[in-house]
Each structure stands twice: as C-alpha cells, then as structure tokens.
N, C-alpha and C positions, 0 to 999 in steps of 0.2 A: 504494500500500500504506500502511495506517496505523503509524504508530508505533510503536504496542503488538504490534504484528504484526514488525516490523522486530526490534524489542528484544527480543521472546519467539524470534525464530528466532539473534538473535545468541547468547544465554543458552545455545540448543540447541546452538551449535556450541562455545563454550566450555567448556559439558561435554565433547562427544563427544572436545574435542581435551587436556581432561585426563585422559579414561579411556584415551583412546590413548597416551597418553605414560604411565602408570600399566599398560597394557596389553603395555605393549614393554619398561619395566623388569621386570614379572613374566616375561616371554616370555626374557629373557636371565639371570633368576636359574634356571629354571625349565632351559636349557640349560646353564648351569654345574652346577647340581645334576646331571641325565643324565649329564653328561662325567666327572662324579667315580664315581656309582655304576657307570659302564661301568669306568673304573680299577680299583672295589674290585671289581668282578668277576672282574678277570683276576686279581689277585691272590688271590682266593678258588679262583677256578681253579688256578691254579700251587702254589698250597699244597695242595690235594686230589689234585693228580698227585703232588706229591713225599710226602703222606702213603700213597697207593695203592700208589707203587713202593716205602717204604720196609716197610710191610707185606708185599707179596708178597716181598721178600727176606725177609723175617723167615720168610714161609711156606717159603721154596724153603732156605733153612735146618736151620728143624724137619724139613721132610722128608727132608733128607741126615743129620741125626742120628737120625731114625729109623732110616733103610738104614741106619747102622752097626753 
C-alpha cells in the first residue's frame, strides 16, 4: 500500500474517532436532558391532579350550597 493511501485512511479514522467521542458526549447530554423533562413531567402531572381534585371540591361544594 502507498503512503498516501496509509495516511489518507489514518486521517479517516481520526475523524471517525472524534465524531464518536463528540457522538457519545451528545448521546449523554441528550439523556440527561430526557431524564429531566421525564421529572418535569411528573410534576406537571401531580400539579394537574391536585389542581383537578381541588376544582371538583370546589364543584361538589357549589352544588351542596345550591341544595340548601
């Protein structure tokens, strides 16, 4: 193999092995981002259940002061 051939395929792997290491820091920023907005999720959830149940009381309320 010439040279030029040797040196043009080392080049090639030099790249590939900084886009991989470039590849797998974005792949674990990319997981920390996911694992947060799963967190704000639940919290979004559990505020919509306690705003839901605190409306239905509110409804089950007005409607006991209407029967009076």
């Amino acid at each position: 193999m010439s040279e030029d051939f040797i040196l043009t395929l080392e080049a090639k792997l030099d790249e590939l092995i900084r886009q991989c290491g470039r590849l797998q820091q974005e792949n674990a920023e990319l997981k920390t981002r996911e694992s947060e907005w799963q967190q704000e999720r639940v919290r979004l959830v559990e505020k919509n259940e306690l705003a839901r149940s605190r409306v239905e009381a509110m409804i089950t309320r007005l409607k006991s002061l209407e029967a009076q």
